[in-house]
C-alpha positions as CSV (number, residue, x, y, z in Angstrom):
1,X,-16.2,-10.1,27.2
2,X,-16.6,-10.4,23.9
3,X,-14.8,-13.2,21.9
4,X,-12.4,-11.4,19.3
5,X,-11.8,-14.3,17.1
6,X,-15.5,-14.7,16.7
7,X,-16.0,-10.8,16.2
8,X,-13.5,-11.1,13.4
9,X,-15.5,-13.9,11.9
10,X,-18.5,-11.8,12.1
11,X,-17.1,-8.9,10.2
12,X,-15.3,-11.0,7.6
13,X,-18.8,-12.3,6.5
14,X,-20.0,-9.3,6.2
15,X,-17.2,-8.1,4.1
16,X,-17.7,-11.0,1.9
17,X,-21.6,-10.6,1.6
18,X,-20.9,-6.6,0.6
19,X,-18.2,-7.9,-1.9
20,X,-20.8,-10.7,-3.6
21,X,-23.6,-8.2,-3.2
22,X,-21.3,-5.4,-5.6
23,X,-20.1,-8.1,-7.6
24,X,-23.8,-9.1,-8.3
25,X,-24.6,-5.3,-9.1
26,X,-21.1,-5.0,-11.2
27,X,-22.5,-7.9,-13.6
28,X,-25.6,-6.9,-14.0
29,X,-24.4,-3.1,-14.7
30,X,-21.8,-4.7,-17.2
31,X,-24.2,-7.5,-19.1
32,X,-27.0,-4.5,-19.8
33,X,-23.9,-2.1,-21.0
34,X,-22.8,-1.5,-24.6
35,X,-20.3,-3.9,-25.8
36,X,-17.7,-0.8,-25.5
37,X,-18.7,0.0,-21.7
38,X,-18.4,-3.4,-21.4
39,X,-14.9,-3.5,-22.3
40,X,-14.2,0.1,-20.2
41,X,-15.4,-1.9,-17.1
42,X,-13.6,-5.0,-17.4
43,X,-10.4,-2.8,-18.0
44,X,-11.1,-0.8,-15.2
45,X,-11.1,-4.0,-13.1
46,X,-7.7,-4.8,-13.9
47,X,-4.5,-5.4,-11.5
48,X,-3.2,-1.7,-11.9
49,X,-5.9,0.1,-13.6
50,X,-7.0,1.9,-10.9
51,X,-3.6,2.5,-8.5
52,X,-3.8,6.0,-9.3
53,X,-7.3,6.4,-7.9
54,X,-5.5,5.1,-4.4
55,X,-2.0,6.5,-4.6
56,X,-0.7,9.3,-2.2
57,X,-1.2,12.9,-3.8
58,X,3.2,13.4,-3.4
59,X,4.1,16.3,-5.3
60,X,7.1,15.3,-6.0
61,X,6.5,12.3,-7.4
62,X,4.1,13.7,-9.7
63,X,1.1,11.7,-8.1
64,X,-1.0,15.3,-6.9
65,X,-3.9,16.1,-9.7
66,X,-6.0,19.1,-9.9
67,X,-9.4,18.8,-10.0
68,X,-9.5,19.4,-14.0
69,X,-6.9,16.6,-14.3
70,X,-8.7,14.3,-12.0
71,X,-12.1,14.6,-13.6
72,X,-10.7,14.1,-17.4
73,X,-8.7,11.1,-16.0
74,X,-12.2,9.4,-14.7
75,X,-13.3,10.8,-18.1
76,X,-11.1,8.6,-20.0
77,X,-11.2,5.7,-17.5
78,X,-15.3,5.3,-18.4
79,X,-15.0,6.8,-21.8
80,X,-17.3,10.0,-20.8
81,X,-17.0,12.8,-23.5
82,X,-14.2,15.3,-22.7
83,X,-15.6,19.1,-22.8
84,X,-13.9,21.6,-25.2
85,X,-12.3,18.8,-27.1
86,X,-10.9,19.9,-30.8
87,X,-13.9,18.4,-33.1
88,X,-10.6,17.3,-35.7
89,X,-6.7,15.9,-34.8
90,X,-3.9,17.6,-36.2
91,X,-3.3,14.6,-38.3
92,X,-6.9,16.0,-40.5
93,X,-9.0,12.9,-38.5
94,X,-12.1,13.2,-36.9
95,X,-10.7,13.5,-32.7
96,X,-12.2,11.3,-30.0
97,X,-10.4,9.9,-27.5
98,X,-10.0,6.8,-28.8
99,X,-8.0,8.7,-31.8
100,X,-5.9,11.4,-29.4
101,X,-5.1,7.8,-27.6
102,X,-3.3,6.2,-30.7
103,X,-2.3,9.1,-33.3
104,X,1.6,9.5,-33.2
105,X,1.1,13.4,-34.4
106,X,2.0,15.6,-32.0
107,X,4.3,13.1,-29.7
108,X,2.1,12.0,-27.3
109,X,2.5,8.3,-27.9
110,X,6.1,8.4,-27.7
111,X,5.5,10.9,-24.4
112,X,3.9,8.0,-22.7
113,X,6.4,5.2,-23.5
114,X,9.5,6.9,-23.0
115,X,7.9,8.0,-19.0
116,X,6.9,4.4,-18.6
117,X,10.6,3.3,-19.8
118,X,12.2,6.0,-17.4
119,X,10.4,5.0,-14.8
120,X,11.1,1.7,-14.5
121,X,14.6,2.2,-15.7
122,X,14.2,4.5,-11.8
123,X,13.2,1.9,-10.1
124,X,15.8,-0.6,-11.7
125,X,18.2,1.3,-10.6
126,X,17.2,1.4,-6.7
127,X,17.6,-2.9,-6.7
128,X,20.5,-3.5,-10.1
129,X,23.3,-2.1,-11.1
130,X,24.6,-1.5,-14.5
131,X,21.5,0.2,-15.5
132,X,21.2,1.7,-18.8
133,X,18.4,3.6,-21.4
134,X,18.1,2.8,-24.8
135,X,21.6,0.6,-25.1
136,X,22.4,-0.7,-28.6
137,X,22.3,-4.3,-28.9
138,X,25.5,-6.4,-30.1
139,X,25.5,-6.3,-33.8
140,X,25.4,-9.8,-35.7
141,X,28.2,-11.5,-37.3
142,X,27.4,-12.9,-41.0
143,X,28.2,-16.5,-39.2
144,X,24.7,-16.3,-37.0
145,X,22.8,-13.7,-39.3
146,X,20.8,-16.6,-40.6
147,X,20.0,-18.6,-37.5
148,X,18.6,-15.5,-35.8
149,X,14.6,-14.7,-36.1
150,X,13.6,-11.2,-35.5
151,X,15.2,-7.9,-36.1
152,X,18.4,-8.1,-37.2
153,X,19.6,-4.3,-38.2
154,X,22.5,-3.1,-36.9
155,X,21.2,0.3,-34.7
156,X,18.3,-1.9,-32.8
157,X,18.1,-1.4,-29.0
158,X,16.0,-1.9,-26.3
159,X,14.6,1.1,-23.7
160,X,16.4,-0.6,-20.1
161,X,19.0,-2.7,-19.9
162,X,20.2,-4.0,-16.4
163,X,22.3,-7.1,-14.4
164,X,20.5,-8.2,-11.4
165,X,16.9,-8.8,-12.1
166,X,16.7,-12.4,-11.7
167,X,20.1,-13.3,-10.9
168,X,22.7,-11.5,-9.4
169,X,24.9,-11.7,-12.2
170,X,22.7,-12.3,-15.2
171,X,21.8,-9.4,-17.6
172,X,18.5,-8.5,-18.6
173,X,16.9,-6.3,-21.3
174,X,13.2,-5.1,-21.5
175,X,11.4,-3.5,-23.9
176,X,8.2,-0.9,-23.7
177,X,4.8,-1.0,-25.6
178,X,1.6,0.5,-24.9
179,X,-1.5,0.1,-27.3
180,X,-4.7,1.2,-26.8
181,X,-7.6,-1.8,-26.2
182,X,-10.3,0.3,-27.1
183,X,-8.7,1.0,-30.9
184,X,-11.2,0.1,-33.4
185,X,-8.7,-2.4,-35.4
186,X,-8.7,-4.4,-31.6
187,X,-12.7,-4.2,-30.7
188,X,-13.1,-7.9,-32.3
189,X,-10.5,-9.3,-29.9
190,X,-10.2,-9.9,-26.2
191,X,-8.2,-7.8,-24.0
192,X,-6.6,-11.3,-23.0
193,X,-5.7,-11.9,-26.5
194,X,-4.5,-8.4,-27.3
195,X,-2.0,-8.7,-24.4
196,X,-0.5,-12.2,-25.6
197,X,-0.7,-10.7,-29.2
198,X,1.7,-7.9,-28.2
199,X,3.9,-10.1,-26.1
200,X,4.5,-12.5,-28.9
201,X,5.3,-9.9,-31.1
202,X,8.0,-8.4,-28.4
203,X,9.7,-11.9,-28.6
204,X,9.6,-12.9,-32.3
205,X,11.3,-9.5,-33.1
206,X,13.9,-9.4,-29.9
207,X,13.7,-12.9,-27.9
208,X,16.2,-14.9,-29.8
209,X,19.0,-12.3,-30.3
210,X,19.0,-11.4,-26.7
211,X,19.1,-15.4,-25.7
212,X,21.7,-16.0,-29.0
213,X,24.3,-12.8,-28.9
214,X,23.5,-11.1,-25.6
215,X,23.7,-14.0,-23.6
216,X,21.0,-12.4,-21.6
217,X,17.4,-12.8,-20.6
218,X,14.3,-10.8,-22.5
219,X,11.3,-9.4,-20.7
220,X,8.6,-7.5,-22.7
221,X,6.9,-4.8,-20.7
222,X,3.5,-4.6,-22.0
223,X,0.6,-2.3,-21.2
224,X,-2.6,-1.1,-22.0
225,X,-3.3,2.7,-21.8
226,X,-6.2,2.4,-19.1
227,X,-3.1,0.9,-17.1
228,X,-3.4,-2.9,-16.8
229,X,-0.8,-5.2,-17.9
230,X,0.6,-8.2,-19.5
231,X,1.7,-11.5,-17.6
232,X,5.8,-10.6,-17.8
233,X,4.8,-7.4,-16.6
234,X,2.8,-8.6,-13.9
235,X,6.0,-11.2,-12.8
236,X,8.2,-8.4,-13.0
């Protein structure tokens, strides 16, 4: 009869071999690639990027693609030229995908955030309570105006607001962004630097208020549009 641990043991070094042996081939594919493959394929990699490739096809949860759907999402994943796409933007620019990805014409950009910040305002609402959209923060008295950093104007909010996420009585507030990695402005910087970028600018403009006047915690929700994320967003 044959051992199981040892059978196990077997079959765990061949799953390692197979995974060094495609890791080999992934490096070598990735070091003979043009800089901006190479930055496709390292954000393919990410934690998240590719959930969507794995998820169950629920209708009702939006997660079931067509065929024309799921071929110009693997499009955009490995930046392959999308067929019958408008040679100029509505905004007069040369189109690419890289452009359709960042130009706020048209209300796609805001499309994408405002799902992302309903979604997890969704999910929020399955483990807090007191969840709310787009909540205006406490305005500032004159007495603190000047020891608070960051936006200070009177209609500022933040897209979820909720008690519960760390604590069972302590409020939190988290704020959306998604940029683009593959923008030209951000080719010159690493997508690990780009993440901590938009992170610390998420905190300079809301961290101290929230601490100061809302007595509550601050968690920026960072992404990139190929669908990794930031470290708070990772904790979270």
């Amino acid at each position: 009869q044959p051992d199981l641990w040892d059978i196990k043991t077997r079959k765990k070094q061949v799953d390692d071999a197979k995974e060094s042996e495609h890791n080999h081939q992934y490096q070598e594919l990735r070091n003979k690639s043009h800089p901006y493959m190479q930055r496709l394929l390292g954000l393919a990699c990410e934690k998240g990027a590719g959930a969507w490739l794995t998820a169950l096809p629920i209708q009702a949860l939006g997660y079931a693609l067509n065929k024309e759907d799921f071929v110009g999402s693997i499009k955009l994943r490995y930046g392959f030229k999308i067929s019958k796409m408008p040679v100029s933007c509505g905004c007069g620019k040369q189109n690419s995908i890289d452009h359709a990805l960042i130009c706020p014409k048209g209300g796609y950009v805001i499309f994408r955030h405002n799902r992302v910040r309903d979604t997890f305002a969704k999910i929020l609402k399955e483990v807090c309570t007191d969840v709310k959209t787009e909540p205006c923060l406490i305005p500032i008295e004159s007495d603190f105006n000047s020891n608070i950093l960051g936006n200070k104007s009177e209609g500022a909010r933040l897209d979820v607001s909720c008690v519960g996420v760390w604590s069972p009585l302590e409020r939190t507030r988290l704020d959306v962004r998604i940029f683009h990695p593959c923008a030209p402005s951000y080719m010159s910087r690493s997508v690990e630097q780009l993440y901590a970028e938009n992170e610390r600018s998420k905190k300079r403009a809301y961290n101290a208020r929230v601490i100061n006047i809302e007595k509550a915690t601050f968690v920026p929700l960072v992404f990139s549009t190929h669908g990794g994320m930031a470290l708070n967003a990772g904790h979270l």
